[in-house]
C-alpha positions as CSV (number, residue, x, y, z in Angstrom):
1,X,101.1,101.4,90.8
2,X,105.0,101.9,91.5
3,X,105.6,99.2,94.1
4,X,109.2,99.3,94.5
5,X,110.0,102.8,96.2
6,X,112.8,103.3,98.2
7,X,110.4,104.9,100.6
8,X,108.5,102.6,103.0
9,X,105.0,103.3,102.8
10,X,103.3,101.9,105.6
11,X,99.3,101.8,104.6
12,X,97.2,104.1,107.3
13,X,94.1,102.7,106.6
14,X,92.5,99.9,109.2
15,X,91.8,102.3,112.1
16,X,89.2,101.8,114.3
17,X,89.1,105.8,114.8
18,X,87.9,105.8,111.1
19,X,83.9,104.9,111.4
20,X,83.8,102.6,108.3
21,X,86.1,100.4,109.8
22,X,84.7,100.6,113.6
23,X,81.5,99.7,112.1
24,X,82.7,96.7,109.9
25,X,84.9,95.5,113.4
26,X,81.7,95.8,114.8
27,X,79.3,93.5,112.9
28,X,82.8,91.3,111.9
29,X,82.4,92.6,108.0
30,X,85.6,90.5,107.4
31,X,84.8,91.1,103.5
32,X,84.9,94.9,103.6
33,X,88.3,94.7,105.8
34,X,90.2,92.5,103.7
35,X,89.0,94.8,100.1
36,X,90.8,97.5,102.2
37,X,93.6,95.5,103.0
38,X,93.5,94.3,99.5
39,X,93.6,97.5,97.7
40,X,96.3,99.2,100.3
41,X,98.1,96.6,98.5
42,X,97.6,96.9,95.2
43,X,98.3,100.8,95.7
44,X,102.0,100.2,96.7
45,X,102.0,100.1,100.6
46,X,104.9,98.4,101.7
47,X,103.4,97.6,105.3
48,X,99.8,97.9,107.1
49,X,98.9,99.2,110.4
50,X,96.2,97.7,112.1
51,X,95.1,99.7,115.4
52,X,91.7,98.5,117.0
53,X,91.8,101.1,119.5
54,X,88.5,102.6,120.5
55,X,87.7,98.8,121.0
56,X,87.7,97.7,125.0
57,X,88.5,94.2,123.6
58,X,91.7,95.0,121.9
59,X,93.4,91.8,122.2
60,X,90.7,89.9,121.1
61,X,90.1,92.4,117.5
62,X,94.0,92.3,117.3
63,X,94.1,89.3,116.5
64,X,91.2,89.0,114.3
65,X,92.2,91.2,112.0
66,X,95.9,90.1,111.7
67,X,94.5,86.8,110.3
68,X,92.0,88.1,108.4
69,X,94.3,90.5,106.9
70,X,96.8,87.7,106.6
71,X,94.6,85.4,104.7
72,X,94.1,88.4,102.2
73,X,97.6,89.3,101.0
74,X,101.0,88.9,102.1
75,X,102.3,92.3,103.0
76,X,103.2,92.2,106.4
77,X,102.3,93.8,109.6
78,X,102.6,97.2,111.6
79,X,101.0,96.1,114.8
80,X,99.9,99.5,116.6
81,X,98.8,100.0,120.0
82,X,100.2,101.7,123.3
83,X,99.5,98.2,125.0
84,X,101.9,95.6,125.1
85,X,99.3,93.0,125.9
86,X,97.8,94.2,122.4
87,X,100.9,93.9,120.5
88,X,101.5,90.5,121.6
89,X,98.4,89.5,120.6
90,X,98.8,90.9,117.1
91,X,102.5,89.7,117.0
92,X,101.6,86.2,118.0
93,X,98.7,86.1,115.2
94,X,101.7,87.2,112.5
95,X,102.6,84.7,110.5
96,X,103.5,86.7,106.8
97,X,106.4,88.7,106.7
98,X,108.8,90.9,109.7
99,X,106.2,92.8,111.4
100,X,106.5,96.0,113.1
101,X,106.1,97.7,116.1
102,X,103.9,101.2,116.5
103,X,105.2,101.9,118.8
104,X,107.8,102.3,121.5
105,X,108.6,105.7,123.5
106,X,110.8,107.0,126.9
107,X,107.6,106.5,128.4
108,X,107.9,103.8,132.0
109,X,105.1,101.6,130.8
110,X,106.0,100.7,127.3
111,X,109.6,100.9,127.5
112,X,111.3,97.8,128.7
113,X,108.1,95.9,127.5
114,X,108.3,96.9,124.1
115,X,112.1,96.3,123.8
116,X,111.4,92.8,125.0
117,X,108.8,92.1,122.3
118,X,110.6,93.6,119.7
119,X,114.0,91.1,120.4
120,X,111.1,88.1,121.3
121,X,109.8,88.7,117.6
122,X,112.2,89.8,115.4
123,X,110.1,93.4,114.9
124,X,110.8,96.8,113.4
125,X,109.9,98.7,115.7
126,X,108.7,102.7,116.1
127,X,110.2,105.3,118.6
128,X,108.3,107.8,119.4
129,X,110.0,111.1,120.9
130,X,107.9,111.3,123.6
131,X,108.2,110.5,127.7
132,X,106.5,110.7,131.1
133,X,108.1,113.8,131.8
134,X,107.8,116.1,128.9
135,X,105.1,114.6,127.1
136,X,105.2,115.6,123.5
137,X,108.4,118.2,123.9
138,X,107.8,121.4,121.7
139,X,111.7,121.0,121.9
140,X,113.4,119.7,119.1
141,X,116.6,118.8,121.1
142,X,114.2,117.1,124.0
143,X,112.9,115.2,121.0
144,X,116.4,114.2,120.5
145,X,117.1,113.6,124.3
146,X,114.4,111.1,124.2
147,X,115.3,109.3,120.8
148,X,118.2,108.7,121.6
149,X,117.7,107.2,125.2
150,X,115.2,105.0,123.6
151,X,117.8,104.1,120.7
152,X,120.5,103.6,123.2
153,X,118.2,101.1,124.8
154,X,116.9,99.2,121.7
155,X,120.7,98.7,120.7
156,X,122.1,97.6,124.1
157,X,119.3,94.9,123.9
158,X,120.3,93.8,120.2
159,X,118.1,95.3,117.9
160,X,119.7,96.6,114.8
161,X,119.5,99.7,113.2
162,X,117.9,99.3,110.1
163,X,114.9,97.8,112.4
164,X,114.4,101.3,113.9
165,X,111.9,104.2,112.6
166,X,112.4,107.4,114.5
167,X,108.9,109.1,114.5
168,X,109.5,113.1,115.7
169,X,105.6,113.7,116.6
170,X,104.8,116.2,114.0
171,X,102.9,118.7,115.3
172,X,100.3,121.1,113.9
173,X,101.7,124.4,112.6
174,X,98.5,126.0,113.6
175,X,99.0,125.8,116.8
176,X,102.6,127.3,116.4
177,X,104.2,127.6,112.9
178,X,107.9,126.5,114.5
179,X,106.0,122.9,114.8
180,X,107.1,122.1,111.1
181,X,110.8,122.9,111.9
182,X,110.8,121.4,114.9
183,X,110.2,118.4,113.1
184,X,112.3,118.9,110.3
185,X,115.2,119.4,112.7
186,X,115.2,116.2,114.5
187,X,114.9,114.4,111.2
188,X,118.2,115.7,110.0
189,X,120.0,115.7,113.5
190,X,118.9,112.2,113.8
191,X,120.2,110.9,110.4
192,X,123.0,113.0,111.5
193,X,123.8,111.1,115.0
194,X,122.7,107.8,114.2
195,X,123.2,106.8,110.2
196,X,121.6,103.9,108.9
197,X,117.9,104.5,111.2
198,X,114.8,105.4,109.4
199,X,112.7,108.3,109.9
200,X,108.7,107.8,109.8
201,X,106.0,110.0,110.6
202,X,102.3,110.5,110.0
203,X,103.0,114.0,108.6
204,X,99.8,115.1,107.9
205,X,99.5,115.9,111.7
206,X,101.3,119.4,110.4
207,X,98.0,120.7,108.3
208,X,95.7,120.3,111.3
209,X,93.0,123.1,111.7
210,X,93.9,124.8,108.9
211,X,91.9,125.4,104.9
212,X,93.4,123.4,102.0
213,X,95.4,120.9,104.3
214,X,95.9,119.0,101.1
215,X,98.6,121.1,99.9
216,X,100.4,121.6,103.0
217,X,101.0,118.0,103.1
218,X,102.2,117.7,100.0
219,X,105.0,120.6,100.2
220,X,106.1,119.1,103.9
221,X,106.3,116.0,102.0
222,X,108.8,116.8,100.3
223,X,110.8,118.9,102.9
224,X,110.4,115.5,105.3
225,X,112.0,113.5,102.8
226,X,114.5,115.9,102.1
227,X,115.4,115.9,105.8
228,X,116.3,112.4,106.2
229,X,112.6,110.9,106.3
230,X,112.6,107.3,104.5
231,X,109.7,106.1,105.1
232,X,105.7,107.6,105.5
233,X,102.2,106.5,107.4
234,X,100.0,107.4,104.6
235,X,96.4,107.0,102.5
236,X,98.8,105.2,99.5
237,X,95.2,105.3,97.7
238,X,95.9,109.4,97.4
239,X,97.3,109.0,93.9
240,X,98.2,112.9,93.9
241,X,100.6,112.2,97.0
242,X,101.9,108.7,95.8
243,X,103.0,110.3,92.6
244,X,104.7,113.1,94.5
245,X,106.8,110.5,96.6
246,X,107.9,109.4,93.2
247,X,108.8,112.4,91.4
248,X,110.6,113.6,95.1
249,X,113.1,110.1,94.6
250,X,113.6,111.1,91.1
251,X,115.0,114.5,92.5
252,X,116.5,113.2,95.3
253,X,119.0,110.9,93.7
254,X,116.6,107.6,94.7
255,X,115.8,106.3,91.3
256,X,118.6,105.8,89.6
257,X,118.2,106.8,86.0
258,X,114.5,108.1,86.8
259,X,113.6,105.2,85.9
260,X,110.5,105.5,88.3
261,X,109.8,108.3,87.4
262,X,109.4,107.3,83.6
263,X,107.5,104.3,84.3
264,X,105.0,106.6,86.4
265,X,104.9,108.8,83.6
266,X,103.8,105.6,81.4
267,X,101.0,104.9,83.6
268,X,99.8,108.2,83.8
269,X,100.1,108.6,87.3
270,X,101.2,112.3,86.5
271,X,97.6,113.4,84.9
């Protein structure tokens, strides 16, 4: 697999939500955990999350999996949780690698927590465009209102900017076929105000409810990474949609001399 995308892929995989891996959390199937870990990998992921959120006992998982994951392979860490208490407890198990934050938001109880975790540990961290107030705006320029509050905050407190993803919420287009756009526009308006930040997203949010979501994620791929997004929470075992990240940089001017592209080709990725 191409491991060296300019594109951070940040491996989706170790969710509790997913019932294979609530069932091995629940019987401690440390095996099964780290041959997922293993083979995120070995596909290319540049990061992994690890939530353990349908669990009551978060802290306590947290950490278990960090160093089970840890003992495994050496990519390092997206620690994800709305808890604070849970991110410290995966952030104290880290010991591979700048690990990341998933994530922070306008929102009263995560705010000034997470900046302070993020400067006590050295994180990336995500912003979510979200807040008490409007929840998950429709809005694209609330979106924006709320990024950059929370930007504005994570820079005052000395966090740099090539430590900070920008995730705009992408929204289903079922519900309401602006959703994409809406997304799309705070990408570009964000790249736009504040050069040098990332943009992140689980994208395939914007399929939800609808036939043949495949495709649809595939295409918005594409637009989201023509918009400024640099960086994806993703299945990296979907060889279909690792090979369109690769020939997207080719036609995006991020592999110089396609030389990606060329060695995909080689390994048949394209087939």
């Amino acid at each position: 697999m191409i491991s060296n995308l300019s594109t951070l892929l940040i491996g989706e995989k170790i969710n509790t939500s997913r019932r294979e891996i609530r069932e091995a959390v629940e019987t401690r199937n440390a095996v099964f955990i780290r041959e997922i870990a293993r083979k995120q990998a070995e596909a290319g992921a540049h990061y992994l999350d690890v939530n353990c959120g349908t669990f009551k006992n978060e802290e306590e998982i947290m950490t278990w999996l960090v160093e089970e994951i840890q003992d495994e392979v050496d990519v390092p860490l997206c620690i994800d949780s709305p808890y604070a208490s849970v991110i410290e407890a995966g952030l104290k198990a880290n010991k591979k690698g700048k690990p990341m934050i998933n994530s922070i938001s306008g929102e009263e109880a995560r705010y000034e927590a997470f900046i302070e975790l993020c400067k006590k540990y050295d994180s990336k961290i995500v912003v979510l465009c979200m807040d008490d107030k409007a929840g998950i705006p429709r809005d694209a320029e609330i979106r924006l209102q709320i990024a950059s509050r929370v930007i504005n905050g994570l820079e005052e407190a000395g966090v740099g900017r090539d430590d900070i993803y920008v995730d705009p919420l992408v929204q289903p287009i079922s519900t309401s076929t602006a959703n994409g756009l809406a997304a799309l526009e705070v990408m570009e308006k964000i790249k736009q105000m504040y050069p040098g930040i990332h943009i992140t997203c689980g994208l395939s949010n914007v399929s939800y409810g609808l036939p043949k979501r495949q495709i649809l994620n595939q295409i918005f791929t594409v637009l989201c990474m023509k918009a400024g997004l640099d960086s994806l929470i993703l299945d990296p075992l979907d060889k279909r949609l690792m090979s369109l990240i690769i020939v997207a940089e080719a036609l995006l001017d991020k592999d110089p001399y396609c030389f990606r592209y060329l060695k995909a080709f080689r390994q048949s990725m394209f087939d």
